[in-house]
SEVOMAR-975173 format. One record per atom (N, C-alpha, C, CB): residue number from 1; residue in one letter; x, z, y; atom name. Coordinates in steps of 0.1 Angstrom, whole numbers. Each point is the difference from the previous one (the first is absolute). Glycine has a CB too. Layout:
BEGIN
NUM:A:X:Z:Y:CA
...
END
This chain:
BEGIN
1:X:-1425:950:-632:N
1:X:-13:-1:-7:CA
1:X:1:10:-12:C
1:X:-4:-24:7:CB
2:X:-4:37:-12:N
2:X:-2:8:-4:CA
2:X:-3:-8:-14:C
2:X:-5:16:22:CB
3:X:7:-11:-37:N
3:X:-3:-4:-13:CA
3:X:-17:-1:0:C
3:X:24:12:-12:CB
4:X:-31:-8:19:N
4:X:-15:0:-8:CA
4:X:-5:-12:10:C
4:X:-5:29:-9:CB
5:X:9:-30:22:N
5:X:-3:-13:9:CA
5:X:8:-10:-10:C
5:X:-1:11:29:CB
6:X:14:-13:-31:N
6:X:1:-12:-7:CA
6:X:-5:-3:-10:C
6:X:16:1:8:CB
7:X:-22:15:-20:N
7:X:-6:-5:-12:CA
7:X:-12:-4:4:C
7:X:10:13:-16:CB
8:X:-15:-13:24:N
8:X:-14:-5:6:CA
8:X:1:-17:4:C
8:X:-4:27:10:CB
9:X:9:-26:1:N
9:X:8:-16:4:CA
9:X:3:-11:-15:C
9:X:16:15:21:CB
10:X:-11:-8:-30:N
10:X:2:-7:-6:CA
10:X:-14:-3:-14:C
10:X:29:7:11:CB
11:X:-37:3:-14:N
11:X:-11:-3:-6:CA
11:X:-7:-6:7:C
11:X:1:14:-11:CB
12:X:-3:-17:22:N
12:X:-8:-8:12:CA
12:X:1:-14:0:C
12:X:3:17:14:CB
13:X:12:-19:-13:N
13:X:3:-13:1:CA
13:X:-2:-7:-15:C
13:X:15:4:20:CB
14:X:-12:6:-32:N
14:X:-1:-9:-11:CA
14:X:-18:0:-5:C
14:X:28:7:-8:CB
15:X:-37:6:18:N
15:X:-13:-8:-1:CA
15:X:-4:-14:3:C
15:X:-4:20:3:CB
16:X:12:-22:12:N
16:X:-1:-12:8:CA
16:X:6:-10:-8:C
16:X:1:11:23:CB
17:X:12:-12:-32:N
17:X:6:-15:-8:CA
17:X:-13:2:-14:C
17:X:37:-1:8:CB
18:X:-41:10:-10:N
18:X:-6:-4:-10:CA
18:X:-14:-8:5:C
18:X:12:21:-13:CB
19:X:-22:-17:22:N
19:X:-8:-9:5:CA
19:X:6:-13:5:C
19:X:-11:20:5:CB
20:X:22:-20:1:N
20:X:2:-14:1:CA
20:X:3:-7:-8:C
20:X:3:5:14:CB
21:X:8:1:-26:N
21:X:-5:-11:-16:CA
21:X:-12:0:-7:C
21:X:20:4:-6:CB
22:X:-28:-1:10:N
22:X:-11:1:-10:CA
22:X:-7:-9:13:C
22:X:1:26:-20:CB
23:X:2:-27:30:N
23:X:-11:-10:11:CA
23:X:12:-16:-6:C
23:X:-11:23:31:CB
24:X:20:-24:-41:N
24:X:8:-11:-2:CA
24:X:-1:-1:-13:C
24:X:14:2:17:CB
25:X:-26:3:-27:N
25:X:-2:-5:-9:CA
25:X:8:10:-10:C
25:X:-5:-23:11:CB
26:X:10:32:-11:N
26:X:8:6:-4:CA
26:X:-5:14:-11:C
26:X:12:-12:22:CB
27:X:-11:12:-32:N
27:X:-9:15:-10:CA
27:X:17:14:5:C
27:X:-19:-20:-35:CB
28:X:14:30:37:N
28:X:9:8:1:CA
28:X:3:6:-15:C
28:X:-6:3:26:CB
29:X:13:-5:-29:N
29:X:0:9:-19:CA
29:X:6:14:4:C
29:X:7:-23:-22:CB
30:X:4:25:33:N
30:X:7:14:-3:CA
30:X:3:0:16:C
30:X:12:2:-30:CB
31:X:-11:14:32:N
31:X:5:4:11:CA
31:X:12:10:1:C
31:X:-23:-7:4:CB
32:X:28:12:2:N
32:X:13:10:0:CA
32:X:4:0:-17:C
32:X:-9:21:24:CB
33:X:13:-34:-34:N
33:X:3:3:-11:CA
33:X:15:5:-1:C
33:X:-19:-16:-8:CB
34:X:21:26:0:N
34:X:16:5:0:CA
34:X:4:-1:-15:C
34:X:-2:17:22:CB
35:X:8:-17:-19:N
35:X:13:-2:-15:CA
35:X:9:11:0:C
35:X:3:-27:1:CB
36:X:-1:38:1:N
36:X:15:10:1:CA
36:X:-2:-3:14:C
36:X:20:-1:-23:CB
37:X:-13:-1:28:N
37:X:5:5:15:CA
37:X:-2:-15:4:C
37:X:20:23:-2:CB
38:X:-27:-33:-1:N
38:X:-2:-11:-1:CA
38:X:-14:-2:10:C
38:X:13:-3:-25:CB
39:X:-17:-6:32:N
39:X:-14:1:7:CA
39:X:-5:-14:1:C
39:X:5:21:15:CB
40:X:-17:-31:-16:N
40:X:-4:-7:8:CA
40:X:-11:0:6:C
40:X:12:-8:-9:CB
41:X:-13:6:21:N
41:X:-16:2:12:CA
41:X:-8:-3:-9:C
41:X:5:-9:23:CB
42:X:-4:-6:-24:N
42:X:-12:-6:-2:CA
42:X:3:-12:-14:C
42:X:-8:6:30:CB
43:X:1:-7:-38:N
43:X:1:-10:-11:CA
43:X:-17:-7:-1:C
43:X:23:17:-16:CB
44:X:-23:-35:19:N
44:X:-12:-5:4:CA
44:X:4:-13:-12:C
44:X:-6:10:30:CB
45:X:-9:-15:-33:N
45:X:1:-7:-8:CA
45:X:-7:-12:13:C
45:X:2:18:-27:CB
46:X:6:-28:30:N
46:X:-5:-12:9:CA
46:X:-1:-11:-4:C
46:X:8:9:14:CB
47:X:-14:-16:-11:N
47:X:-5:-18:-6:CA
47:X:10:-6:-4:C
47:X:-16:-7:15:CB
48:X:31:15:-13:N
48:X:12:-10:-3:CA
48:X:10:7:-7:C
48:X:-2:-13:21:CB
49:X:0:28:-27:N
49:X:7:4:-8:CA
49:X:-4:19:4:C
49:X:20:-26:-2:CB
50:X:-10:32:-5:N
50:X:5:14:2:CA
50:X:6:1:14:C
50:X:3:2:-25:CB
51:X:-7:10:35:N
51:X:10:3:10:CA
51:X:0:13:5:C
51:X:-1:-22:6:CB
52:X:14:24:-10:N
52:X:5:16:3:CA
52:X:2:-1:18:C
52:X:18:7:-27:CB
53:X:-26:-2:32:N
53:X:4:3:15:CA
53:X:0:16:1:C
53:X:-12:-24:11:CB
54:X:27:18:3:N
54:X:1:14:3:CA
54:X:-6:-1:15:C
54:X:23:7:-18:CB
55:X:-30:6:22:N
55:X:-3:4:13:CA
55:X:7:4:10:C
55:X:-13:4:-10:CB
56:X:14:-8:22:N
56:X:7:8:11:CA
56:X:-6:3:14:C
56:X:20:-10:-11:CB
57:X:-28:20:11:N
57:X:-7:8:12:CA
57:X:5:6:9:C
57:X:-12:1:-11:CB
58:X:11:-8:21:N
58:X:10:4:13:CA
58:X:-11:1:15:C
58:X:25:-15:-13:CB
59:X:-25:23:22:N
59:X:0:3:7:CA
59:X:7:-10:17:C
59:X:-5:21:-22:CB
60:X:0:-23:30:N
60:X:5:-5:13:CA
60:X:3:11:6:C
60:X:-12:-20:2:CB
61:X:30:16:0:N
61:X:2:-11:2:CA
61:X:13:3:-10:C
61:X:-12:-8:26:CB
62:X:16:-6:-31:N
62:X:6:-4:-11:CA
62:X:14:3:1:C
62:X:-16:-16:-4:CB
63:X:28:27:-2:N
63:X:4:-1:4:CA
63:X:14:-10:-15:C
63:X:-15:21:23:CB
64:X:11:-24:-29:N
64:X:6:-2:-9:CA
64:X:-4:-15:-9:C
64:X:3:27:3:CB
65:X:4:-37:-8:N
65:X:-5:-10:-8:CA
65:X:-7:-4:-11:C
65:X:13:0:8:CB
66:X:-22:-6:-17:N
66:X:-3:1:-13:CA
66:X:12:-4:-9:C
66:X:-24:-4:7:CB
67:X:31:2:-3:N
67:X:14:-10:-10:CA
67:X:5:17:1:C
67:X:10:-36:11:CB
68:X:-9:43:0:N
68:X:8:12:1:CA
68:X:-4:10:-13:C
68:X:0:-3:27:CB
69:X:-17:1:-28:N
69:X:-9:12:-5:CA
69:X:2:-2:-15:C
69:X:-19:2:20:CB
70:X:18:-16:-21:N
70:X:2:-6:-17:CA
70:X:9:-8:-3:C
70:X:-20:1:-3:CB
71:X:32:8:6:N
71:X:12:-10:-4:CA
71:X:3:1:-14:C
71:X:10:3:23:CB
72:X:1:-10:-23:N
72:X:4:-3:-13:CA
72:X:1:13:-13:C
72:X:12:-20:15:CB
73:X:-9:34:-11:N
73:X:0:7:-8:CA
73:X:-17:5:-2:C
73:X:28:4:4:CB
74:X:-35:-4:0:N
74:X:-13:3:-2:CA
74:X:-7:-11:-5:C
74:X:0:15:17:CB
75:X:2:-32:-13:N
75:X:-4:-6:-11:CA
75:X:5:5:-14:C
75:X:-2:-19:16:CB
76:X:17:22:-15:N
76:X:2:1:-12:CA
76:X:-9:10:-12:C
76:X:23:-8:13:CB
77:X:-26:11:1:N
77:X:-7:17:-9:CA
77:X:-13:-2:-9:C
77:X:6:17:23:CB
78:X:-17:-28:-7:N
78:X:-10:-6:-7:CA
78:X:-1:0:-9:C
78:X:0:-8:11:CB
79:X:14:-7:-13:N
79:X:-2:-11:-15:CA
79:X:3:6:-10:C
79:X:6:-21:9:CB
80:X:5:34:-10:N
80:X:-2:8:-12:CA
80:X:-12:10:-5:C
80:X:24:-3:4:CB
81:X:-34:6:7:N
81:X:-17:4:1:CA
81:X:-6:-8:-6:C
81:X:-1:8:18:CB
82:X:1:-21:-16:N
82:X:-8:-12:-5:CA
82:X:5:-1:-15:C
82:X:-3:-14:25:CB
83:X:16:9:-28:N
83:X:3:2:-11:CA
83:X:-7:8:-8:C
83:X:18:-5:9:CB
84:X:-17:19:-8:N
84:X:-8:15:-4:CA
84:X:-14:-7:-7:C
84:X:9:18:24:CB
85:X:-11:-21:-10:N
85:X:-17:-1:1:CA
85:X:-2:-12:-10:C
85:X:-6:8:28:CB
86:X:15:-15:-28:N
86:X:-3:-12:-12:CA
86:X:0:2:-17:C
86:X:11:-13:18:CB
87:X:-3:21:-15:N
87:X:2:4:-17:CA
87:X:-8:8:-4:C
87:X:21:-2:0:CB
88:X:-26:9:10:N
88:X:-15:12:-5:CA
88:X:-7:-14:-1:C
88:X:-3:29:16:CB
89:X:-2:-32:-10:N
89:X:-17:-5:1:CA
89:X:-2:-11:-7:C
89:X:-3:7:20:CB
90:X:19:-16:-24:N
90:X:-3:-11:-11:CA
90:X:-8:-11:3:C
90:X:1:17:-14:CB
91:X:-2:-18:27:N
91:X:-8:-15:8:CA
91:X:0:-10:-11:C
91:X:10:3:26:CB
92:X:-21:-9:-26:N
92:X:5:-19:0:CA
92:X:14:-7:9:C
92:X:-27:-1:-1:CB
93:X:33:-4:-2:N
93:X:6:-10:8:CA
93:X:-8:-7:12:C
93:X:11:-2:-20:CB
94:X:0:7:31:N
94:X:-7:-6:17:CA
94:X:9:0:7:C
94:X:-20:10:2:CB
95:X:18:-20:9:N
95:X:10:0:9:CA
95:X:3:18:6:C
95:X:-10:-30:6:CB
96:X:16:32:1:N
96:X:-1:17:5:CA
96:X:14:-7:16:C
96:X:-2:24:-35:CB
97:X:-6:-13:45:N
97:X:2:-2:12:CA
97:X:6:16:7:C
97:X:-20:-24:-1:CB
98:X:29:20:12:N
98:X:5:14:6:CA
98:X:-3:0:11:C
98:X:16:4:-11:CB
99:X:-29:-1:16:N
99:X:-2:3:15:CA
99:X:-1:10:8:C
99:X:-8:-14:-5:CB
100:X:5:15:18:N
100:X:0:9:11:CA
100:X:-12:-4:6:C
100:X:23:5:2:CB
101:X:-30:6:4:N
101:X:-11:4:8:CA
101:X:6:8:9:C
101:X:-17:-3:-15:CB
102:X:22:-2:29:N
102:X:-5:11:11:CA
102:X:-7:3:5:C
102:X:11:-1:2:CB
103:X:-12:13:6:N
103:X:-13:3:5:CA
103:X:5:11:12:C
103:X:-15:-6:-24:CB
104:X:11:1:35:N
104:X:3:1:14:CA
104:X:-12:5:9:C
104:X:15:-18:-4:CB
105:X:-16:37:3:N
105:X:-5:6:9:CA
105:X:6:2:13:C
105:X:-9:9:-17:CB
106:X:1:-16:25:N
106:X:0:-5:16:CA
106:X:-11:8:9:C
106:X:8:-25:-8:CB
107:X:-5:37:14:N
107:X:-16:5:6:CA
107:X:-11:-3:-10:C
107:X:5:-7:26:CB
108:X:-16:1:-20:N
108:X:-14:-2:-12:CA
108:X:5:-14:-4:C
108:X:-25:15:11:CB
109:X:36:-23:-13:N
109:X:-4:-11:-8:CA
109:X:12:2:-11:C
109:X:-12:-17:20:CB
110:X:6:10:-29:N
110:X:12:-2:-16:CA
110:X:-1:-10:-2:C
110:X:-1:18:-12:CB
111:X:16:-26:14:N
111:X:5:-14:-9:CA
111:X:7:4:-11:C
111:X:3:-15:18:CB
112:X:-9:4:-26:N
112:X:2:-5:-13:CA
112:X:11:-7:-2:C
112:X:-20:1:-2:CB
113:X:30:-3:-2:N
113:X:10:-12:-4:CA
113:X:3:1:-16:C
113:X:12:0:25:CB
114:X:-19:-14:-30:N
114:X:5:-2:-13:CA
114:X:16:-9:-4:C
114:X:-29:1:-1:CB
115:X:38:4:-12:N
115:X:8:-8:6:CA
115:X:-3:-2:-16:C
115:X:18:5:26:CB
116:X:-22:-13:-35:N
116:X:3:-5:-13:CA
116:X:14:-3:0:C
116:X:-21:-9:-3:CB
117:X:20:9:-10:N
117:X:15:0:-6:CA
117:X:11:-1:6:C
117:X:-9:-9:-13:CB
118:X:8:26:20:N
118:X:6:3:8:CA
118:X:23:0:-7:C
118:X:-34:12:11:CB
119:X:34:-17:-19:N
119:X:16:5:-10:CA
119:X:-5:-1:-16:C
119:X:12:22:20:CB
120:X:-2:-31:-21:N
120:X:-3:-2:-17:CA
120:X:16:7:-2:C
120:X:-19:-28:-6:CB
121:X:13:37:-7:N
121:X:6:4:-4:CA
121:X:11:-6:-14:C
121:X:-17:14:16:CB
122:X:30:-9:-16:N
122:X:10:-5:-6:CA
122:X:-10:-4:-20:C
122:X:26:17:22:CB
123:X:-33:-6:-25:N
123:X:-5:4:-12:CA
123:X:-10:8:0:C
123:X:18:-4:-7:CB
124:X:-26:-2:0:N
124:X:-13:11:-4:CA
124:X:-7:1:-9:C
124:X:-3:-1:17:CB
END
């Protein structure tokens, strides 16, 4: 898969998780926010707190896991993003959540899989 098909793939699907938080009640505040070499998809403000989700747009047929895609050193990466993102923006106090949105191009159909709090992290 060629860099401009995946950068495509992957603005697509995070159009698609953002419609689907926002069809869950969800305000989007930030999108691709980076920190240094730091990134999060998506940062949503939902009925139950703060949630950094990260996106993963994949194509059929699957050849790989979500545990694979966001394993433990990429959470790690997240929660020091979120961190970032916390100390800029100076929130109120809120619960804060680490989720995933996949999103599964199949011929003409796309599933959605939400996984809330998908890994809590050690500190944040």
């Amino acid at each position: 898969m060629n860099l401009l098909r995946t950068s495509k793939l992957g603005k697509t699907g995070e159009d698609v998780a953002c419609d689907f938080l926002l069809s869950r009640g969800h305000q989007i505040l930030d999108r691709n926010w980076r920190a240094g070499h730091l990134e999060l998809d998506i940062v949503s403000e939902g009925p139950d707190g703060l949630h950094f989700v990260e996106v993963k747009a994949r194509t059929a047929p699957v050849t790989s896991t979500l545990t694979d895609q966001v394993n433990p050193v990429k959470q790690k990466r997240i929660s020091a993003a979120a961190r970032q993102y916390l100390a800029k923006h100076q929130l109120p106090p809120r619960e804060v959540f680490f989720d995933i949105v996949s999103v599964l191009f199949d011929g003409g159909e796309t599933r959605v899989r939400y996984i809330p709090q998908a890994w809590i992290p050690l500190y944040v």
